[in-house]
C-alpha positions as CSV (number, residue, x, y, z in Angstrom):
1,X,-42.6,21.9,-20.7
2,X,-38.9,21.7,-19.8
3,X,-36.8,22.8,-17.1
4,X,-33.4,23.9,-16.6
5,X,-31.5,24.1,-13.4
6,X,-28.2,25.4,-13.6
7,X,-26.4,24.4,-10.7
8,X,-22.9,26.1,-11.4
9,X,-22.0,28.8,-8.8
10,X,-20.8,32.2,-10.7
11,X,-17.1,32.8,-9.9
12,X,-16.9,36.1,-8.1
13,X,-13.8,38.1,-7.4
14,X,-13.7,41.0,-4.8
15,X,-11.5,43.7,-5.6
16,X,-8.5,44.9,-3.1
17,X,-9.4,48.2,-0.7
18,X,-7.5,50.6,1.4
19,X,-10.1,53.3,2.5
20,X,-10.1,55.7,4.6
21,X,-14.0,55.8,5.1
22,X,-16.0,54.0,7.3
23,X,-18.2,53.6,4.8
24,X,-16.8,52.2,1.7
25,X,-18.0,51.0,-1.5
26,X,-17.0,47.1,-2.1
27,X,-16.7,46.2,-6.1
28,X,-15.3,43.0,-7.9
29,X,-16.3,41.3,-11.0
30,X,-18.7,38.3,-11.5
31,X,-18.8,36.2,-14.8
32,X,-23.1,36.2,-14.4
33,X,-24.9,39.0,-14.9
34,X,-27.6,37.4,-13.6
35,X,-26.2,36.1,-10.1
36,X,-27.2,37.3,-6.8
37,X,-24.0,39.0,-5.1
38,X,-24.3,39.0,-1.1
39,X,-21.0,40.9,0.8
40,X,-20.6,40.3,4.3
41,X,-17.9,43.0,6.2
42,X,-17.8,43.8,9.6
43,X,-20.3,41.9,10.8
44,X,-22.7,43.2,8.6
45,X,-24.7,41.7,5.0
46,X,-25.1,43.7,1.9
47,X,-26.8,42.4,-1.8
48,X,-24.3,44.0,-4.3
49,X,-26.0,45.9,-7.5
50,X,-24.8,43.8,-9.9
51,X,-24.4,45.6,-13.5
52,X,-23.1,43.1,-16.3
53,X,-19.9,41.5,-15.0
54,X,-19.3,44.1,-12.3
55,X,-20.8,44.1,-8.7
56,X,-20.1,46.9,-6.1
57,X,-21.4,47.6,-2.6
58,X,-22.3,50.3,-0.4
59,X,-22.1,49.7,3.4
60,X,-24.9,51.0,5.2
61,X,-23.5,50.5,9.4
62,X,-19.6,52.4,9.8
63,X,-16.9,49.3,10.1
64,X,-14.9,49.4,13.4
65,X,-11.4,51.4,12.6
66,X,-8.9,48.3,11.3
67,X,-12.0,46.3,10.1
């Protein structure tokens, strides 16, 4: 039996956003389709749906206006 640990962080890029929602959707791009994406904003946590080497992000709580 053999193990492999792969100890090399994916590189993640988050994608510039001017919304005018409270409730916007937060995408990049991540070079593993495997990684877990996690997005904080405003205070609040979100696990991206990752989908081959883009992620997006649907808030759940409104940000603050300016957030």
């Amino acid at each position: 039996m053999s193990v492999t640990y792969d100890a090399t962080a994916p590189v993640v890029t988050v994608s510039s956003l001017v919304a005018k929602t409270s409730l916007p959707t937060l995408t990049g791009t991540v070079d593993d389709s495997t990684a877990t994406v996690s997005v904080t904003a405003g205070g609040q946590t979100v696990t991206a749906t990752v989908s081959g080497t883009t992620w997006t992000a649907a808030l759940t709580t409104a940000l603050a206006d300016g957030t």
